[in-house]
C-alpha beads as a LAMMPS data file, in Angstrom:
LAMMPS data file: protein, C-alpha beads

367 atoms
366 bonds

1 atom types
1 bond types

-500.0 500.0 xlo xhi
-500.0 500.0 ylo yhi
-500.0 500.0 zlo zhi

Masses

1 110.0

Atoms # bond

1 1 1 348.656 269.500 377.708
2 1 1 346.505 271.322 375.235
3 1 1 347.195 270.342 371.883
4 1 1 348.503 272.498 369.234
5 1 1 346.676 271.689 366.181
6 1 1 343.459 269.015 365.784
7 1 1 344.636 265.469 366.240
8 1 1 342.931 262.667 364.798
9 1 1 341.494 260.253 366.697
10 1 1 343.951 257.371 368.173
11 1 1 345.011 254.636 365.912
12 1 1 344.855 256.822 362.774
13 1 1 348.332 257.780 362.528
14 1 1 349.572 254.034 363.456
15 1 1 348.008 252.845 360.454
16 1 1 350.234 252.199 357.549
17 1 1 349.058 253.758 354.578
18 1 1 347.577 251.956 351.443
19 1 1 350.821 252.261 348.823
20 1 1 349.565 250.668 345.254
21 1 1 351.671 249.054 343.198
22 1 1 354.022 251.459 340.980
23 1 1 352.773 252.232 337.311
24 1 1 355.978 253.803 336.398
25 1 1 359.875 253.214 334.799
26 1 1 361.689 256.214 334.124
27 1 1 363.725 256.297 331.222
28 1 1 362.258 253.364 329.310
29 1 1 360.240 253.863 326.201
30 1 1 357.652 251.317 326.448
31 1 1 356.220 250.018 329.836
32 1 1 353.872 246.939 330.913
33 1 1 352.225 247.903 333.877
34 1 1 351.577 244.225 335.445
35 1 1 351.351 245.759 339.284
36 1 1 347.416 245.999 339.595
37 1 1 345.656 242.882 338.849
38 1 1 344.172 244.855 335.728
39 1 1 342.834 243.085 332.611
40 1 1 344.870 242.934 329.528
41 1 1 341.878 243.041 327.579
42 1 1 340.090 246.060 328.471
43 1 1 336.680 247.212 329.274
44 1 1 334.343 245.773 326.622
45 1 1 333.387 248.070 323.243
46 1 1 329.814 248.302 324.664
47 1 1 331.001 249.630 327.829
48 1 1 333.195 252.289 326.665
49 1 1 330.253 253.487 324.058
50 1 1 328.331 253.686 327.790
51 1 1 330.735 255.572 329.621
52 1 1 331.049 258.137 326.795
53 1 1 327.407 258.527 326.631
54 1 1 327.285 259.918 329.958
55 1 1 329.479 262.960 329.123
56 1 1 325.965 264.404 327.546
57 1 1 325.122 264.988 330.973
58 1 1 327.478 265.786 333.414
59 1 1 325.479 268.822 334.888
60 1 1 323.311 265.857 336.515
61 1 1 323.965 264.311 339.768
62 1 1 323.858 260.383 339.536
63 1 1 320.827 257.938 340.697
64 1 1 321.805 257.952 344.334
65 1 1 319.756 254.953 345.085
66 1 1 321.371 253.064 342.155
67 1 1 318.709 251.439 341.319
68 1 1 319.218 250.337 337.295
69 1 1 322.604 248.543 338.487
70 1 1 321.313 246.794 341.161
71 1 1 318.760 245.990 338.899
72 1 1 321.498 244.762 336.488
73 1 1 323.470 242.897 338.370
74 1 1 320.647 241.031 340.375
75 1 1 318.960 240.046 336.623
76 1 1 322.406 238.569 336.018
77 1 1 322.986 236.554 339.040
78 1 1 319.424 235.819 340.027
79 1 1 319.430 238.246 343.138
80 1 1 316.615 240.361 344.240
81 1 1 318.179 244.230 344.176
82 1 1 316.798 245.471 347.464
83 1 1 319.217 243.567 348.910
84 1 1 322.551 244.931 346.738
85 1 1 324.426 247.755 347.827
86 1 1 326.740 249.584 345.291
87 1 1 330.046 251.417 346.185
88 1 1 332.796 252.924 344.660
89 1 1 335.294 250.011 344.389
90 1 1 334.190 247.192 346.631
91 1 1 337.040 248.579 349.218
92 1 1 334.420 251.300 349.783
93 1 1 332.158 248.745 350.916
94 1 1 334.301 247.046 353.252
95 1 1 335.502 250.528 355.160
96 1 1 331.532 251.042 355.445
97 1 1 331.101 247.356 357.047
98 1 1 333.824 247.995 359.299
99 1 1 332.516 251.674 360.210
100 1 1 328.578 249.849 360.474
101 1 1 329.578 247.410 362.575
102 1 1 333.054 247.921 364.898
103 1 1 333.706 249.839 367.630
104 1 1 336.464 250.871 369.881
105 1 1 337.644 247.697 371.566
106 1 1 336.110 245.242 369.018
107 1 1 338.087 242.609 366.927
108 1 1 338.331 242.069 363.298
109 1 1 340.107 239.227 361.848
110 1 1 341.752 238.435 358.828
111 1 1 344.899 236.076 357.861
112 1 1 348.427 236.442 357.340
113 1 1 348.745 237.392 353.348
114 1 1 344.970 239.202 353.348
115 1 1 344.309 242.560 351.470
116 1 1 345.479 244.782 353.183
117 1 1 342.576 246.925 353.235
118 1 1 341.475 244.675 355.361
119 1 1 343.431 245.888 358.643
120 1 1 343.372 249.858 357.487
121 1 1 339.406 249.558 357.738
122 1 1 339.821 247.894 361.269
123 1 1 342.360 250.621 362.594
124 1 1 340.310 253.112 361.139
125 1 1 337.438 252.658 363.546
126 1 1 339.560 251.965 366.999
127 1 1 338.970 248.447 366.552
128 1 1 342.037 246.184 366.325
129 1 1 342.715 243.335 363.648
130 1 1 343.433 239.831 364.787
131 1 1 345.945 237.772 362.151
132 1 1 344.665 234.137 361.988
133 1 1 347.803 232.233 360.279
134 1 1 347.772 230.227 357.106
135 1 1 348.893 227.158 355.925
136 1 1 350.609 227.315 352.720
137 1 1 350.043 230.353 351.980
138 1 1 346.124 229.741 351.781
139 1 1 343.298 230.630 354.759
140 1 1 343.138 227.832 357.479
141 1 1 339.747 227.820 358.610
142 1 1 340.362 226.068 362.266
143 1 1 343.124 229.214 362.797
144 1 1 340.558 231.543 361.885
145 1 1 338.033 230.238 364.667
146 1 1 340.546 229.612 366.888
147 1 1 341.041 233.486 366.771
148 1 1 337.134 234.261 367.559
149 1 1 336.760 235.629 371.019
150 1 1 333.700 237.548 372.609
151 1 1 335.454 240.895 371.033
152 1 1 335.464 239.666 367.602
153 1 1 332.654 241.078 365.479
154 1 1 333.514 240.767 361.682
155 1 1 335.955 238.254 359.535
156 1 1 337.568 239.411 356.589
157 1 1 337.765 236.622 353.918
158 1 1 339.253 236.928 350.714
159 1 1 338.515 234.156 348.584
160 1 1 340.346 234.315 346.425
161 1 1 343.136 235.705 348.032
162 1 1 344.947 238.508 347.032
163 1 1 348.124 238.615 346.855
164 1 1 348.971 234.910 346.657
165 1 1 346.210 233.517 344.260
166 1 1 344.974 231.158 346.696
167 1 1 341.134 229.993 347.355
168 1 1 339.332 227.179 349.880
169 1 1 336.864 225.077 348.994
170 1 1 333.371 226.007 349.756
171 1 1 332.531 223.509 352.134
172 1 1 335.555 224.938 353.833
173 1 1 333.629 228.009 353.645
174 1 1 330.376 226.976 355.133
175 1 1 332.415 225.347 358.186
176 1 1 334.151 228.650 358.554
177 1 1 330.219 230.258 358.947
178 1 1 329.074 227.305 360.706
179 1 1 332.178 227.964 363.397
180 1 1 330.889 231.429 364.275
181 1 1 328.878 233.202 366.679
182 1 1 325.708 234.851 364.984
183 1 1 326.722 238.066 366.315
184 1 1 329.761 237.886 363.954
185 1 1 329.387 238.843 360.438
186 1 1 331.321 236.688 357.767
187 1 1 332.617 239.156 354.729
188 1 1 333.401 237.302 351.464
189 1 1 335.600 239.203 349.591
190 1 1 335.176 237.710 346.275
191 1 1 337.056 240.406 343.966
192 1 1 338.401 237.486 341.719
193 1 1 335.932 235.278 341.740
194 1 1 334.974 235.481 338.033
195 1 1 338.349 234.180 337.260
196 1 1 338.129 230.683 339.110
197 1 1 337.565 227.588 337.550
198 1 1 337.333 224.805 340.361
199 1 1 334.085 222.929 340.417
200 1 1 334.480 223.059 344.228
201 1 1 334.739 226.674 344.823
202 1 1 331.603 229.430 345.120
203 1 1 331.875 233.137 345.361
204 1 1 329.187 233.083 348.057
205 1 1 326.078 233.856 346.895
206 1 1 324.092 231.201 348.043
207 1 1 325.303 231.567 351.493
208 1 1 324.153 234.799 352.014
209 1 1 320.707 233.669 350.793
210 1 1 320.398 231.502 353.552
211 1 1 322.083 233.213 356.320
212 1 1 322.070 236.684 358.450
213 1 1 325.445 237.485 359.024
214 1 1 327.533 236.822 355.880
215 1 1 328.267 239.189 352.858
216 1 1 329.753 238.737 349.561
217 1 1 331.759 242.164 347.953
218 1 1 332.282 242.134 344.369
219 1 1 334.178 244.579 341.868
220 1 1 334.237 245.706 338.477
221 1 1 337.734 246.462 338.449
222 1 1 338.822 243.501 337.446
223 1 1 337.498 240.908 334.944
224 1 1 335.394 243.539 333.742
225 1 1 337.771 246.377 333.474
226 1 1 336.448 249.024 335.167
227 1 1 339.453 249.767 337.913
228 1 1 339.753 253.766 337.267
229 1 1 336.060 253.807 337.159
230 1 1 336.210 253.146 341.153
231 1 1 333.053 250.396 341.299
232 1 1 331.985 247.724 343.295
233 1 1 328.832 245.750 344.740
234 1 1 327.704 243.683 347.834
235 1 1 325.333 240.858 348.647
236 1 1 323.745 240.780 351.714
237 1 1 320.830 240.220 354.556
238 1 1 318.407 242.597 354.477
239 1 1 319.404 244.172 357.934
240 1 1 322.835 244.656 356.877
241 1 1 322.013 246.272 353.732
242 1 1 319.909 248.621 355.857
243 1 1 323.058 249.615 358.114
244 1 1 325.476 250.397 355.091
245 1 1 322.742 252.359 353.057
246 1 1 322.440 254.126 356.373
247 1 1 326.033 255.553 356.265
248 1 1 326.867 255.322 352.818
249 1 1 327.279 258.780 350.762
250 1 1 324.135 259.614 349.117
251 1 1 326.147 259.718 345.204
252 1 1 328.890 257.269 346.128
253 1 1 328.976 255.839 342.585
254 1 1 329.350 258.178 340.043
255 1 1 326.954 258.399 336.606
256 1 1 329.593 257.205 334.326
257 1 1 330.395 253.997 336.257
258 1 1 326.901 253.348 336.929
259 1 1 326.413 253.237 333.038
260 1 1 329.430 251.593 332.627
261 1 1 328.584 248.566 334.896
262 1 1 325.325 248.061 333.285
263 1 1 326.785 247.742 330.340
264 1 1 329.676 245.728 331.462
265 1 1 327.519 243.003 333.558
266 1 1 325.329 242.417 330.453
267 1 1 328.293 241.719 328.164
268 1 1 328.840 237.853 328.937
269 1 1 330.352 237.272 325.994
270 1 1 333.783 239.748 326.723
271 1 1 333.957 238.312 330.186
272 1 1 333.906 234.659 328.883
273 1 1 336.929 236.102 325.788
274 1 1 338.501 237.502 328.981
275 1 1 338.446 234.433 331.010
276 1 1 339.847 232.473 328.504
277 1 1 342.704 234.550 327.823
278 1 1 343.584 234.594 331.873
279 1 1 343.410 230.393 331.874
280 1 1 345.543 230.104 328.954
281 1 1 348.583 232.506 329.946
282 1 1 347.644 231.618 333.704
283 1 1 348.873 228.478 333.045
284 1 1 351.914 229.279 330.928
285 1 1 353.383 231.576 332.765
286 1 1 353.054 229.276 336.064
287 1 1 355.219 226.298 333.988
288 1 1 357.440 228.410 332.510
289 1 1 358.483 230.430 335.497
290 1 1 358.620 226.981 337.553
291 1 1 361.190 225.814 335.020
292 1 1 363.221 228.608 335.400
293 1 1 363.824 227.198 339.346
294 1 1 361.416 229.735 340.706
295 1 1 358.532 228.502 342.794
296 1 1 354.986 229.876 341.816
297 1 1 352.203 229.449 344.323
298 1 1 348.951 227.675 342.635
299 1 1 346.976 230.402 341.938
300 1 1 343.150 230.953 340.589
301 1 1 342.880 234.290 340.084
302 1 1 344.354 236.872 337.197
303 1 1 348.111 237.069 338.750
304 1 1 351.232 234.817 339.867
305 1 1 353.188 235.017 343.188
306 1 1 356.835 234.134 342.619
307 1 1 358.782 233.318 345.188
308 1 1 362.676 234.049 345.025
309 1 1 365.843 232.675 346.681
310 1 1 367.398 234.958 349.360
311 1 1 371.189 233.829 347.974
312 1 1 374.101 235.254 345.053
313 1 1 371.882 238.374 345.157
314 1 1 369.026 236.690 343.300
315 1 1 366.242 238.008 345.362
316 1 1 362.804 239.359 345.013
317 1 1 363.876 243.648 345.327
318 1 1 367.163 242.816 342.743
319 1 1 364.527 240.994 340.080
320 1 1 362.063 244.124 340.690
321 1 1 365.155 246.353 339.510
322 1 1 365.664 244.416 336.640
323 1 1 362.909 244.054 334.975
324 1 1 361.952 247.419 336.109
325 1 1 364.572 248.748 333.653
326 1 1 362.998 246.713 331.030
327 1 1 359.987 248.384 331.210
328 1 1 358.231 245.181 333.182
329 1 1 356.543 246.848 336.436
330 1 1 355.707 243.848 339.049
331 1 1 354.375 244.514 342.453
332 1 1 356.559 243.762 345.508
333 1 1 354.625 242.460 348.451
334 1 1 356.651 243.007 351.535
335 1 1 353.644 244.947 352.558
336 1 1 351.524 241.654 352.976
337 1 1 354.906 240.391 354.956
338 1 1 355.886 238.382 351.919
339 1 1 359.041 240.386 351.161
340 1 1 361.059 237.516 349.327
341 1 1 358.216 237.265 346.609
342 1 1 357.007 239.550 343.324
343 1 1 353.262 239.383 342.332
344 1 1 352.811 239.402 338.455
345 1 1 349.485 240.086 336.713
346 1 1 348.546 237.935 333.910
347 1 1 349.262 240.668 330.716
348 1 1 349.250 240.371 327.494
349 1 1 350.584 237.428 325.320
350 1 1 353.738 240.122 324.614
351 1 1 354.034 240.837 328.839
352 1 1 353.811 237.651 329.446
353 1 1 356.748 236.377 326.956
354 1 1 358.708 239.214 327.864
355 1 1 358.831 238.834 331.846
356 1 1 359.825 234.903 331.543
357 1 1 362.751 235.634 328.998
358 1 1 363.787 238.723 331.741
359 1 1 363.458 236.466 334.363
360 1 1 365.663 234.476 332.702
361 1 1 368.374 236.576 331.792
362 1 1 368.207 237.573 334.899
363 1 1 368.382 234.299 336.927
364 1 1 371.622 233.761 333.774
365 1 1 369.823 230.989 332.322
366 1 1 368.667 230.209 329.179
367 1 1 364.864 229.854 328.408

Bonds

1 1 1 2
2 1 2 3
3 1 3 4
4 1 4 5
5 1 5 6
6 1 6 7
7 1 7 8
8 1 8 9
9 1 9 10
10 1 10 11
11 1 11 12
12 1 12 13
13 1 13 14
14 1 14 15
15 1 15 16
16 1 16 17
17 1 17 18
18 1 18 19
19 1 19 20
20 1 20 21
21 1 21 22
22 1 22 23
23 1 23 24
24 1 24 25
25 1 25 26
26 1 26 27
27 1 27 28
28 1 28 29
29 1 29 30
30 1 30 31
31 1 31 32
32 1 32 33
33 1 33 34
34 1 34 35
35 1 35 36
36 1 36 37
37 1 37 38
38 1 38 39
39 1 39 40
40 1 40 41
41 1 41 42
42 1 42 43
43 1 43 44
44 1 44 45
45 1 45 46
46 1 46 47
47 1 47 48
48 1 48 49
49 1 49 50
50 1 50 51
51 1 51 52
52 1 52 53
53 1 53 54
54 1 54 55
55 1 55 56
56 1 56 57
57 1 57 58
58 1 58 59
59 1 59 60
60 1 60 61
61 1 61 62
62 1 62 63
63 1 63 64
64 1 64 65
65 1 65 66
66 1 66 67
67 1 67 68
68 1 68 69
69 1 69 70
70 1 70 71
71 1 71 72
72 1 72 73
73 1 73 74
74 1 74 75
75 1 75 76
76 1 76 77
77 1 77 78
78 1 78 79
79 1 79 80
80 1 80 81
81 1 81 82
82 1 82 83
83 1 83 84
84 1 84 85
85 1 85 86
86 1 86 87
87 1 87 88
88 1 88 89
89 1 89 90
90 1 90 91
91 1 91 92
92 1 92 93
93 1 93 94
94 1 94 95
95 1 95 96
96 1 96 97
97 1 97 98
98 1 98 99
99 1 99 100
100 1 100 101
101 1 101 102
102 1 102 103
103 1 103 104
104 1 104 105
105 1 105 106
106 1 106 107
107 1 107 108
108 1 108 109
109 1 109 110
110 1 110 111
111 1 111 112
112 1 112 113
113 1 113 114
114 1 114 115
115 1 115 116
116 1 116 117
117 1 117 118
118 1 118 119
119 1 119 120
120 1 120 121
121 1 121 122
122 1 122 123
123 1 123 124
124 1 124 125
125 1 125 126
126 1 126 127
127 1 127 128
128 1 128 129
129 1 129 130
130 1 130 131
131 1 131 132
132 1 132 133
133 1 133 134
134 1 134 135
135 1 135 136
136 1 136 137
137 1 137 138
138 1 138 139
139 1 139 140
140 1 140 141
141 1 141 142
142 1 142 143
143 1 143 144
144 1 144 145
145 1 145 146
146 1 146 147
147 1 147 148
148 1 148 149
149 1 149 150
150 1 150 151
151 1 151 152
152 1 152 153
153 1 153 154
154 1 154 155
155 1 155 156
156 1 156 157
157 1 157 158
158 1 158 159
159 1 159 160
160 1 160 161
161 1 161 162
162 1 162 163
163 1 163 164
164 1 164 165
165 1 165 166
166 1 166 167
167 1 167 168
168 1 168 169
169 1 169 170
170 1 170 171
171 1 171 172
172 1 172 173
173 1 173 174
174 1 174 175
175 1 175 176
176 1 176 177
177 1 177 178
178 1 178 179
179 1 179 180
180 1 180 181
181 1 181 182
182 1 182 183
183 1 183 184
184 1 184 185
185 1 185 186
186 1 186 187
187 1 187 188
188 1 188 189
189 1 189 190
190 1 190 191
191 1 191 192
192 1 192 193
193 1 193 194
194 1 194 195
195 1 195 196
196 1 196 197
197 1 197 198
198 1 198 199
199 1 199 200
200 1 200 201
201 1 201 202
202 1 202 203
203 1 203 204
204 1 204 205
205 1 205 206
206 1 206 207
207 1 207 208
208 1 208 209
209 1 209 210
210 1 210 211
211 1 211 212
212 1 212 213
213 1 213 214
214 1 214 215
215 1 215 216
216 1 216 217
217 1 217 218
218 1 218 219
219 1 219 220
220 1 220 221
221 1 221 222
222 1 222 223
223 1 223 224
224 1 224 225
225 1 225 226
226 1 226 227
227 1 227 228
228 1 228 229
229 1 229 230
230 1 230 231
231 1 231 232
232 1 232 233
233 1 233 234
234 1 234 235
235 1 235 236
236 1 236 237
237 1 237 238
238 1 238 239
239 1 239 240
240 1 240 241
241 1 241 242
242 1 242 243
243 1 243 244
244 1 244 245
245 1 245 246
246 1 246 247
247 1 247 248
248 1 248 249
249 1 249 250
250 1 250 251
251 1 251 252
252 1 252 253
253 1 253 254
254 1 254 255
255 1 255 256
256 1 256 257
257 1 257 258
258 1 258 259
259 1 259 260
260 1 260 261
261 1 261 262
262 1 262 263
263 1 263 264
264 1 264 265
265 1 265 266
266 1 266 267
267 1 267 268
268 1 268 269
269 1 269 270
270 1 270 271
271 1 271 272
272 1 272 273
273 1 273 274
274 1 274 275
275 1 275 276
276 1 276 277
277 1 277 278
278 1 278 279
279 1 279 280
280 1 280 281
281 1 281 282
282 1 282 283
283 1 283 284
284 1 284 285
285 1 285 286
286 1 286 287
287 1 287 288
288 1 288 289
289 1 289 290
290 1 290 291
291 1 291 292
292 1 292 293
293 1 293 294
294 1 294 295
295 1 295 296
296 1 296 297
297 1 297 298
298 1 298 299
299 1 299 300
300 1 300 301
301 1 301 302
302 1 302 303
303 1 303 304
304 1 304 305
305 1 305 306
306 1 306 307
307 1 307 308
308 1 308 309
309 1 309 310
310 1 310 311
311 1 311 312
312 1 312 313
313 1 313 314
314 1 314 315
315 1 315 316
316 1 316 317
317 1 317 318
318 1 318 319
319 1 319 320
320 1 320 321
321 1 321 322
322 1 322 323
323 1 323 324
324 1 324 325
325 1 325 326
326 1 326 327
327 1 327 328
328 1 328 329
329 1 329 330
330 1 330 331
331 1 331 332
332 1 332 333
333 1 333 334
334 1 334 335
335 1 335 336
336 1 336 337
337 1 337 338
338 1 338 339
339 1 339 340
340 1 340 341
341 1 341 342
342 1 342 343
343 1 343 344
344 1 344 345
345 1 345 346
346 1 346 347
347 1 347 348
348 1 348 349
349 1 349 350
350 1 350 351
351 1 351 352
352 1 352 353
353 1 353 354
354 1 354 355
355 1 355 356
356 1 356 357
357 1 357 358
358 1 358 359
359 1 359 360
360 1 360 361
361 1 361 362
362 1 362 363
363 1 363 364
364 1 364 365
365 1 365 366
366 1 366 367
């Protein structure tokens, strides 16, 4: 039968669509959006003066190699820039892995409560995702390479993991590389990795130094405060640099976030301010909402899962609504098949004191 009208390729309409958290509650007067994962703090002073800056000279297309960022960022963490790719947000960079390196018929894997970018990017190139299953809500290495099979060809790790706050060690990690095939690449998605403070955890830098098929993505959307600035970075070999530069859009990152981010990755001193705020009110808000009866999953990035009852009506949607009408915008998470839970960003000291006393009067008890 001849079709109609063009049709995009198959897959493309089965994938479920991206839906970000909401940043909106009609009818009240004053609303914390606490939905994104998005720093409290800001973008640093220096940054914003950067960003500005650039408005001088918006006739001009950007550096399309990138070079003074990569530059930046590889002074900072001791990386040689030839081998940093730039992007715009680091889920650009994983939907250029995935179109570098599957095919139709290949296998991608990723676990149970992974971003889900992670599957769109798959789907997107007639290649199909493989779920691995976790164990408390955290990756399980042996599930992942129990998944491997001659079809699989990349392995989507985020570490930490968004949406449940979760990390594994790194010798977890290496064992997880060690596991697979060299034909497989390993991606480290390590988006909130500026945020942990475990003595046992590493973002993965110095595994891709001494390895050819792992990657490490990075953002400035987060610690950093960069999210509607759209930027990101990866680590990797040589060869695979070569195959993303090779498909990548010749001005993916825009002037004003490339002057941004140099600005931002030089100014240690506002991520250390905002690091400090995240461990202090991380930890708060996971004891207070525990004694309220709600369970919080451990978490080591800038946000809280909280897990609700499914009884007398108290459950994840009905807290949404209410604190939605107080002007306190959570994310639900029934998208990452976690539809009994509500993921909170670590806000502001005022957020922060607000959402436990809602949650209280909410759950009728008294905080």
């Amino acid at each position: 039968m001849t079709a109609t009208r063009p049709q995009p390729r198959p897959g493309v309409l089965d994938i479920a669509p991206y839906i970000p958290g909401k940043s909106t509650a009609p009818g009240v007067a004053k609303v914390f959006k606490l939905s994104s994962n998005e720093t409290p703090l800001g973008a640093s002073a220096s940054t914003i003066a950067a960003y500005r800056a650039v408005a001088e000279h918006l006739e001009d297309y950007p550096d399309g190699s990138v070079s003074e960022l990569r530059e930046a960022i590889g002074a900072v963490f001791g990386l040689d820039p030839a081998r940093i790719v730039c992007g715009a947000g680091s889920d650009d960079l994983l939907n250029l892995l995935a179109r570098a390196y599957l095919a139709d018929g290949d296998e991608a894997i990723h676990t149970t409560h992974g971003f889900l970018v992670y599957p769109i990017a798959t789907l997107g190139t007639g290649a199909k995702p493989v779920v691995a299953p976790e164990k408390n809500y955290t990756a399980d290495v042996d599930a992942i390479l129990a998944c491997v099979s001659q079809k699989t060809k990349l392995v989507f790790l985020a570490n930490p993991n968004n949406p449940t706050g979760t990390y594994i060690p790194f010798d977890e990690v290496k064992r997880l590389h060690q596991g697979l095939p060299p034909h497989v690449l390993l991606i480290l998605d390590a988006a909130y990795a500026e945020y942990v403070q475990r003595n046992d955890y590493e973002a993965g830098i110095e595994l891709v130094a001494t390895s050819e098929n792992v990657v490490m993505c990075r953002t400035f959307s987060k610690i950093y405060g960069l999210a509607a600035l759209r930027l990101g970075w990866m680590y990797g070999p040589a060869h695979v640099v070569d195959a993303v530069n090779r498909i990548r859009g010749p001005f993916n990152v825009n002037a004003a976030a490339i002057a941004a981010g140099i600005a931002a990755i030089r100014d240690n001193e506002h991520v250390e301010r905002s690091r400090a705020h995240n461990s202090r009110w991380l930890a708060w808000l996971t004891e207070e909402i525990g004694k309220l009866g709600l369970t919080v999953t451990p978490s080591v990035g800038n946000f809280v899962l909280i897990h609700f009852p499914q009884t007398n009506g108290r459950t994840a949607k009905e807290a949404d609504a209410f604190l939605t009408k107080r002007g306190l915008i959570l994310r639900q998470v029934g998208g990452y098949k976690l539809p009994n839970a509500l993921r909170m960003s670590v806000g502001t000291e005022e957020a922060n004191r607000l959402v436990v006393q809602a949650l209280s009067d909410f759950l009728g008890k008294t905080a």
